[in-house]
N, C-alpha and C positions, 0 to 999 in steps of 0.2 A: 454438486450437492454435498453437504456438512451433515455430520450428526444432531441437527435440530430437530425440537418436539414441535408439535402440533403446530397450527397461523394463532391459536390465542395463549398456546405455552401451556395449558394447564387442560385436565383430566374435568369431563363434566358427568356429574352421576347420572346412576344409571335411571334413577327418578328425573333425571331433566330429557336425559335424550330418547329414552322407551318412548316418545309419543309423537303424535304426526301435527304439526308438517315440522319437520327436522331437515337442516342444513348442515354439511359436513361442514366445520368453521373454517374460516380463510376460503373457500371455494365462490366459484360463481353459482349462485343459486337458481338457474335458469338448468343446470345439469344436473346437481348434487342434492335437490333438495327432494325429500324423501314423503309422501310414497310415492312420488311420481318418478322417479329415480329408478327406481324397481324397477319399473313396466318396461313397456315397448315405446322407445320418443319417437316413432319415426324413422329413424334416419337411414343412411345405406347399408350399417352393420349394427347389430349387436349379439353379443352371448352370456350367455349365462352358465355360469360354472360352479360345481360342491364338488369336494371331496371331503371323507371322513371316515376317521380309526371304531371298531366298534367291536365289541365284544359279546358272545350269545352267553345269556345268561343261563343257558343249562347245561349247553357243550362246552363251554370253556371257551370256544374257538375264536381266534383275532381275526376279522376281517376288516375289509377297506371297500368303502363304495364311493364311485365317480360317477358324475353327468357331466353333460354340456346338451346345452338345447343353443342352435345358432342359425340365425336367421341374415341373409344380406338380400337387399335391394338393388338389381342391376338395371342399369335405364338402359335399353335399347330404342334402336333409333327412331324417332317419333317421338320419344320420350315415354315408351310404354315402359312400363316396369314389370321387371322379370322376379318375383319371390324365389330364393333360392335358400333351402335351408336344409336340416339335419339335427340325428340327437344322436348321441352315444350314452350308452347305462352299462355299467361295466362292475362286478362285482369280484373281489381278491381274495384269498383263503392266506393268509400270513402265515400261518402256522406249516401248510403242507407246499408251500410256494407256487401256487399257481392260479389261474385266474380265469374267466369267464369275461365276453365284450359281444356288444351286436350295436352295429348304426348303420341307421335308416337315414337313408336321402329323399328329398324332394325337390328335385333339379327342374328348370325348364329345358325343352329338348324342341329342335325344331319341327313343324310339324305336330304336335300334341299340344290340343287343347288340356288345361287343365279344369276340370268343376270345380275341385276344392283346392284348399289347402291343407297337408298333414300338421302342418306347425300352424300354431296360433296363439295370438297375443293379444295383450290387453295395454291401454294408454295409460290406467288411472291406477291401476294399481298391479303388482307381480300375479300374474294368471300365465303359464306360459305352458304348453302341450302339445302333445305328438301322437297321433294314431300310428300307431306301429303294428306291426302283423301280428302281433302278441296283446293288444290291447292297446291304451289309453296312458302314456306316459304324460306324470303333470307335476310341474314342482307351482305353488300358491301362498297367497298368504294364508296363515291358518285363521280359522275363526272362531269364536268362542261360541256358548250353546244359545247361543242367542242369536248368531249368525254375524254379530260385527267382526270384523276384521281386526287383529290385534299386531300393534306395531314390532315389527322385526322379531317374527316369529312366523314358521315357515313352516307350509307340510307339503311330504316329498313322495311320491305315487310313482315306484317307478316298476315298470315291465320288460323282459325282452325275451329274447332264445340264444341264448350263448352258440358261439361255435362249434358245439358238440354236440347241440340237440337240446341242450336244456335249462330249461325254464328258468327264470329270474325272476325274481320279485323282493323290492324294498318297499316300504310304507314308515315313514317316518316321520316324525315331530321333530324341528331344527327349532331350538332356542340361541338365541348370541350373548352374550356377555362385555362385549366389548363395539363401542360405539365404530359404523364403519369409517375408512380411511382411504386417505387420498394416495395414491402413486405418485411415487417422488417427495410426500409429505408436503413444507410450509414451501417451498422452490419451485416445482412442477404443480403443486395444487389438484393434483388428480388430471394434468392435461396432459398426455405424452405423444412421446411419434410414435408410429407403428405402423410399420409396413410401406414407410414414406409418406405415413399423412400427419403432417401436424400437429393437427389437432382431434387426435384421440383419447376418451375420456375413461377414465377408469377409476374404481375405488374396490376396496375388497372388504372383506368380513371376515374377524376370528373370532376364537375363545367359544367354537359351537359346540354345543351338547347336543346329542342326536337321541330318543328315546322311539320304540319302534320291533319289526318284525322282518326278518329278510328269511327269503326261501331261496332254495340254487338249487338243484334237481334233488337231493336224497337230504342234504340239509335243512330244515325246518327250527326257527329258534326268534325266541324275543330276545332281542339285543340291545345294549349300552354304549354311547359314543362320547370319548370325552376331548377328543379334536377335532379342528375340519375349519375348512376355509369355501368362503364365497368368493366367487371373483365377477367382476362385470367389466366389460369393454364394450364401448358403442364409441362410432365414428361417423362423417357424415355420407362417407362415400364409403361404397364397399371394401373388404378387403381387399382384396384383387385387383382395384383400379391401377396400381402403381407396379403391376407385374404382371406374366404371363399367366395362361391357365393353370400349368404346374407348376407356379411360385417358386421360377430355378433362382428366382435373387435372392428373396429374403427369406431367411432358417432361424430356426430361433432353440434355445434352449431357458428353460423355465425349473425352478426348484421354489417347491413352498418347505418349509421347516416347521417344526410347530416342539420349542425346548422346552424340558419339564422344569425350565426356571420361568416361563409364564410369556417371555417371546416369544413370536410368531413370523416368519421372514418370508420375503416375496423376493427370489431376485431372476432377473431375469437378464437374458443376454441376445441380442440379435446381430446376425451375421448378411454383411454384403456380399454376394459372391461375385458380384463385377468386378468388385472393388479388393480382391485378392482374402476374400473371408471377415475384411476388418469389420471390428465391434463398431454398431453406428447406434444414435440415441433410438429410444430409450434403451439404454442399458445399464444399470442398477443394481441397489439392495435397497426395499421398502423393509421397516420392521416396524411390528406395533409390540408394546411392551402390557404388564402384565393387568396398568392401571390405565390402558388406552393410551401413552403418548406416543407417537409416533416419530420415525428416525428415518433419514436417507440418505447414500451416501453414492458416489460411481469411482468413489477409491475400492476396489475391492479383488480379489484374485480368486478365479477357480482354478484349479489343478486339477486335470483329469487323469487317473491313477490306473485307468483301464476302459478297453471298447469292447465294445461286444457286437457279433455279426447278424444283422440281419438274417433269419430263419426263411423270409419270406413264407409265411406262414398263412399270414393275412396281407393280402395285397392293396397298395393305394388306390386307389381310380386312375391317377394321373403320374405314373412313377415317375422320379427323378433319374431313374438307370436302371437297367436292365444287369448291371455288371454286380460283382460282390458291393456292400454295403456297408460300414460298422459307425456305429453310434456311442457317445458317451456312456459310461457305465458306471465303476466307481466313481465318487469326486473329492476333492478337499477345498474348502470353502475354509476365506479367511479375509476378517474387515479389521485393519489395523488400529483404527480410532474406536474399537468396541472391542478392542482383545476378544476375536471370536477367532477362533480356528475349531471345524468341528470336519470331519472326515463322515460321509455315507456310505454303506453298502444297501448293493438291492435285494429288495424280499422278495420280488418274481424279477424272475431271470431275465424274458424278453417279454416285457408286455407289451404290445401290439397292436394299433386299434383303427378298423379299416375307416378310413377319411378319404378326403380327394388327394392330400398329399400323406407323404409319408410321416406316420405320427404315434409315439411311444409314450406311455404315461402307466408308471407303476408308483407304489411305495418302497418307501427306504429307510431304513434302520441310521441314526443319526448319534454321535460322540466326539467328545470335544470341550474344548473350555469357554468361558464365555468370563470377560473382566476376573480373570483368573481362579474361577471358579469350576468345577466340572461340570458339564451337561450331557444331556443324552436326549433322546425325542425321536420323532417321526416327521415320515416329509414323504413329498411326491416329487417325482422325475420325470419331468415334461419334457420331450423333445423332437424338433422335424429338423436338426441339424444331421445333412449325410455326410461323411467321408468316405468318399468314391474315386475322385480323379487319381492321376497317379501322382501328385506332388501331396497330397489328402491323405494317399495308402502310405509314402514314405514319412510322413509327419507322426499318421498311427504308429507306423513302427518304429519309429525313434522315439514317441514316448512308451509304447510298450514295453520296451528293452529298459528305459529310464529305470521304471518301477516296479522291475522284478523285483520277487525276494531277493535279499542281501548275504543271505548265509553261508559258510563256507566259501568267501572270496566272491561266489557267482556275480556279486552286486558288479564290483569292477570290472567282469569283463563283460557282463551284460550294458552297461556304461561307456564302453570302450564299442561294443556292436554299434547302440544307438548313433554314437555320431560318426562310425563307418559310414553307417546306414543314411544320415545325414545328409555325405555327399552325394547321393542320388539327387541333390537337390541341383545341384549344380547342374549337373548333365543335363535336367530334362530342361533346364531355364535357356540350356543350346539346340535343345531337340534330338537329341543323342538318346536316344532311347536305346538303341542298344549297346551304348556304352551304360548304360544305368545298370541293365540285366547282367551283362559282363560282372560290375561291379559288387553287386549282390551277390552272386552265382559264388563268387573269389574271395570276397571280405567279410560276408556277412553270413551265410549260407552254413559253411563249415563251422561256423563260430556258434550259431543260435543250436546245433545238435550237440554242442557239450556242454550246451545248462543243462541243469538238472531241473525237475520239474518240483512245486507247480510254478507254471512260467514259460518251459520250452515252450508246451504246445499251442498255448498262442500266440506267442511269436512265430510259429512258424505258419501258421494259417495267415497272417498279417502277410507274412512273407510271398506264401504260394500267390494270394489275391493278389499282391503286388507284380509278381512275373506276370502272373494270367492278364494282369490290365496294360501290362508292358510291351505283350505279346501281340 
């Protein structure tokens, strides 16, 4: 994929495309055309996803709210169809770094009949909700006092009980500004792989304003949002079809951006683990620009700057390991043909969010340039990529060491650790595992307790995990 705009090149107002029936342009219109697009098509997968930045207008206070409402269709044998779905409502306090999540399943299980269903969906237009043990989570379209439906504009009803006991509550009005877009852009057209299926269909939404009310246990405030992304993916076959129950092949990491020069970026990365971790399609950078044209490109490089270790705090249903765990954390994102280099850090530490697989999605603080200009923004850090095996924990720690601080000489000998640490690669590709320990123990061990901190001490916790998995 190339940095091209939109299948017709050109930006259509917002007086042409606000009204229904709208087709994303260049797309097949049998997926893309809008409001049936919204809804529930049927098929084996789909979800629905928001996130958004917002601010209480009396407390001052930055917060961030996330959904996903996700529904899959599993045929068991007979061809009975198994509903399998879920919501996660997840509210972020920016300011004090910490966050608040709760998600509800509604699994088939052998044995149980079910009456209902907690998730429900509509064909014809976005209606999509969840009885949750806190109430009635519902994202809709919104309507006017008249009761018609009003195009691409959204109200967002969300409830839960956070991990601590306490109460959640969003109630919001989601306006768009910018026509939605295809993944992959004028190339892909909104069709991508995912998960090993062909043909999966996606487009996303930015430039949201969110007007509204959120409550979190002692918090209470009318609040202002001036970012946020929609994302839709539906397939025809479940997710799942193309891997085990815990999904050990495919991991993925996901980063939305959202630059205060008026881009908005989708990139996304998936990983084979059969296949020795390689990047396999789709993986990308979608962006839409400030006038709706849209760009994509799979020349692109992330640099992860740092990991962070699983708390296990909130546990998966279906863990990938039982052993230590660490996950991307910082990153530095850089697309050559758009002069973008912007570097994130995170604004909660380990957000966490109990799913069937293991699954992190916080906010991140965003800086950088963009066609040699400065930027800065926000974004979200999605990710169910683990590094756990022992070739996973020496890879963490050779870039750990990479990108310590540099000051006072450290940089070089923490540089010089890193590809000691390295050769543990060798060894394990002979099964010498304990010649690897030996190696660490001798080369690497003595070396990471004369950096100076901050830096030692995660390096050496990469370190011990690495013996422990060695052992």
């Amino acid at each position: 994929m190339n940095g091209t705009s939109t299948p017709d090149d050109t930006f259509v107002s917002a007086a042409s495309w606000k009204r229904w029936p709208w087709t994303i342009p260049g797309t097949d219109p049998r997926w893309f055309t809008f409001p049936e697009a919204e809804g529930d098509q049927g098929l084996g997968a789909t979800t629905w996803f928001v996130e958004g930045r917002l601010r209480g207008r009396t407390t001052g206070r930055e917060l961030a709210v996330m959904a996903i409402f996700a529904l899959n269709r599993i045929v068991a044998p007979f061809r009975v169809e198994l509903p399998a779905g879920f919501h996660v409502f997840s509210l972020f306090d920016l300011d004090a770094g910490r966050y608040g999540t709760t998600t509800e399943f509604d699994l088939p299980r052998p044995g149980r009949i079910r009456r209902s269903l907690k998730l429900s969906t509509t064909r014809e237009l976005l209606d999509v909700s969840y009885e949750t043990r806190a109430g009635r989570s519902r994202w809709s379209v919104r309507r006017d006092a008249a009761g018609a439906p009003q195009p691409f504009r959204y109200a967002l009803d969300l409830v839960g009980v956070d991990e601590h006991g306490r109460r959640m509550e969003a109630e919001l009005d989601v306006d768009v500004a910018k026509p939605p877009a295809p993944v992959g852009g004028d190339e892909l057209r909104g069709v991508k792989t995912c998960c090993a299926q062909l043909g999966t269909f996606s487009y996303f939404q930015t430039g949201l304003t969110m007007r509204g009310r959120v409550s979190w246990g002692d918090l209470v405030d009318e609040v202002d949002g001036d970012v946020g992304w929609i994302d839709r993916q539906f397939a025809r076959e479940h997710f799942g079809a193309y891997t085990d129950l815990r999904n050990t092949r495919h991991r993925h990491e996901w980063r939305v951006l959202h630059l205060d020069n008026g881009w908005d970026l989708s990139v996304w990365q998936q990983f084979d683990a059969k296949r020795g971790d390689r990047l396999v399609p789709f993986s990308g950078v979608t962006a839409q620009g400030p006038d709706g044209e849209v760009r994509s490109t799979s020349d692109f490089r992330v640099e992860r700057l740092s990991f962070v270790r699983d708390p296990r705090t909130i546990r998966a249903r279906a863990p990938l390991t039982r052993g230590p765990a660490w996950l991307s954390d910082r990153f530095h994102l850089s697309v050559r043909e758009w002069g973008l280099s912007v570097t994130a850090d995170p604004l909660v530490a380990t957000p966490v969010h109990g799913m069937p697989i293991e699954y992190w999605n916080g906010p991140v603080r965003l800086v950088g340039e963009m066609a040699g200009r400065p930027v800065s923004g926000f974004g979200f850090h999605e990710r169910s990529k683990l590094w756990h095996a022992p070739h996973d924990l020496v890879w963490v720690l050779r870039e750990t060491l990479s990108h310590l601080p540099t000051g006072g000489g450290s940089g070089r000998e923490a540089r010089i650790l890193a590809d000691r640490a390295w050769n543990c690669d060798v060894l394990l590709a002979r099964g010498d595992r304990a010649g690897a320990r030996r190696l660490l123990a001798r080369d690497v061990a003595p070396g990471i307790e004369q950096l100076p901190e901050p830096g030692r001490e995660s390096a050496r916790r990469v370190l011990d995990d690495l013996l422990a998995v060695l052992s």
